[in-house]
C-alpha positions as CSV (number, residue, x, y, z in Angstrom):
1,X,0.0,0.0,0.0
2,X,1.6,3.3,-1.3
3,X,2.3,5.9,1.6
4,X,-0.3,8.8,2.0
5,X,0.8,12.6,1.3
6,X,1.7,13.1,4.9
7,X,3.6,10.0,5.3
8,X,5.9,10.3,2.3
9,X,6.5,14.2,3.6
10,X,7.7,12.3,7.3
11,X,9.7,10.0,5.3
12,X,11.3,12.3,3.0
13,X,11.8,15.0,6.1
14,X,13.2,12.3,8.1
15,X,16.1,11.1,5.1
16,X,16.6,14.4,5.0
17,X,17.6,14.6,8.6
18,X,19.4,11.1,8.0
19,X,21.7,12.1,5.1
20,X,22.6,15.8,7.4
21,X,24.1,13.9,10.1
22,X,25.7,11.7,7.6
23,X,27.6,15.0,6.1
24,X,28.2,16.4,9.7
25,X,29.9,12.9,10.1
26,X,32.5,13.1,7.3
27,X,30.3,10.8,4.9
28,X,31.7,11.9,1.1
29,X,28.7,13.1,-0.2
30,X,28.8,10.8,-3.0
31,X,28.6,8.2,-0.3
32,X,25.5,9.9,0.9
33,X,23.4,9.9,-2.6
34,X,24.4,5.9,-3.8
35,X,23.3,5.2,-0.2
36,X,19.9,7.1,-0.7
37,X,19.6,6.4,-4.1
38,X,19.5,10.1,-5.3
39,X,21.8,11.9,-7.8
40,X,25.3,13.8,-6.6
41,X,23.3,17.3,-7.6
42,X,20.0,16.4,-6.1
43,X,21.7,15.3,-3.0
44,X,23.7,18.6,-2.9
45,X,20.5,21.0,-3.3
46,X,18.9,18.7,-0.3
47,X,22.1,18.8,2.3
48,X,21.9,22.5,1.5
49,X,18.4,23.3,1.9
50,X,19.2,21.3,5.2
51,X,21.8,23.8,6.2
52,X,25.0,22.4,5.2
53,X,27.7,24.2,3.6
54,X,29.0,22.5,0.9
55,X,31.8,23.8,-1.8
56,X,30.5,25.7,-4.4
57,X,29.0,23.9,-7.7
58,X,31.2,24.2,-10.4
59,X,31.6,20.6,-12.0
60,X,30.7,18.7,-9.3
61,X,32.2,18.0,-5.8
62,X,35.8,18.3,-6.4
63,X,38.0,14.8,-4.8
64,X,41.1,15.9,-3.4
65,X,41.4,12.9,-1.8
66,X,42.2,10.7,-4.9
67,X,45.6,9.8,-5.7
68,X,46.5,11.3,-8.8
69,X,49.7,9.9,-9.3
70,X,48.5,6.5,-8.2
71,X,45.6,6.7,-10.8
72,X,48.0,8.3,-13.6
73,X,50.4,4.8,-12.8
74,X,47.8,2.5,-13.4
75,X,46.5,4.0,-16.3
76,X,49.8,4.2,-18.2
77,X,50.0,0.4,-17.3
78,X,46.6,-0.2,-19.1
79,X,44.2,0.2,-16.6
80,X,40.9,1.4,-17.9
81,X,39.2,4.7,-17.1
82,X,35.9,2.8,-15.5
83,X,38.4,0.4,-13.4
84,X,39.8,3.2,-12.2
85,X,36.7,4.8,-11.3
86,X,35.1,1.4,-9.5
87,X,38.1,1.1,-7.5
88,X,38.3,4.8,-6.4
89,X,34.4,5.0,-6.3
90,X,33.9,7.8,-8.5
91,X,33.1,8.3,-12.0
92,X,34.5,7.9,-15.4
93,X,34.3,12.0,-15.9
94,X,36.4,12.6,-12.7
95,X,38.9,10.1,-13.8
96,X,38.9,11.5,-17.4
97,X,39.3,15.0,-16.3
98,X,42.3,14.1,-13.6
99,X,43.8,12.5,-16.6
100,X,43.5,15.0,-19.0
101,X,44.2,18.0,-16.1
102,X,47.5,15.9,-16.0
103,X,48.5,16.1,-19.7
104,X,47.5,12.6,-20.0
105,X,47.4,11.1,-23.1
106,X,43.8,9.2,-23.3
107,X,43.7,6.1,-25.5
108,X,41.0,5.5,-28.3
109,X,37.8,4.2,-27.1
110,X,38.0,0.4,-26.8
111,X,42.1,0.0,-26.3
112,X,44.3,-1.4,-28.4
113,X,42.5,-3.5,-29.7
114,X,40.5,-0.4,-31.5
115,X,44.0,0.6,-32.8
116,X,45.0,-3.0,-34.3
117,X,41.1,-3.8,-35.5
118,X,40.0,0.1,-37.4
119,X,41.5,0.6,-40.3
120,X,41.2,3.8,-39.6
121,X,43.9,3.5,-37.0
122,X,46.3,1.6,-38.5
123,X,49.2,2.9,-40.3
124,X,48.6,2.4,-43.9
125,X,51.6,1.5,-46.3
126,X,52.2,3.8,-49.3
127,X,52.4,2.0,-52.6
């Protein structure tokens, strides 16, 4: 049976309250939304309509806690850009723009296997 009005408002009031004291606590915001089930902007507007001060929005909630040249390592060694992600839990963007903030050079979509398998990647021989 599907909540009335008022319930759903307690409920909604009462995550509200939940995902606060979750921020107060140190929880990463995008900790906060996966746990709630909400997007990283939708959580943001709701922790701040709560009261909390968050950094401004720009592209997102900046990571200063992920290890750049860790992530820059593994990359060069093959690692892909969504591995690198999962393990760090963010996403593919943050990872992509720490690369390319870097001066990383990004591989073609699909790895090397793109390279050896387009023609349009392959060297070509002149005849």
């Amino acid at each position: 049976m599907a909540d009335t009005p008022e319930e759903a408002r307690a409920n909604r009031i009462e995550r509200n309250r939940r995902m606060l004291e979750s921020w107060r606590a140190g929880t990463p915001i995008t900790d906060i939304a996966r746990e709630h089930g909400l997007s990283l902007s939708w959580t943001g507007r709701l922790l701040r309509q709560e009261g909390a001060v968050l950094p401004p929005i720009r592209q997102g909630v900046r990571r200063a806690d992920l290890p750049t040249a860790s992530i820059i390592r593994e990359y060069g060694k093959g690692a892909s850009m969504q591995a690198l992600a999962d393990k760090h839990r963010t996403s593919y963007g943050t990872i992509r723009r720490l690369l390319l903030r870097n001066k990383v050079t990004i591989r073609p979509h699909g790895g090397q296997n793109a390279i050896e398998l387009s023609p349009l990647l392959t060297p070509r021989s002149r005849e």
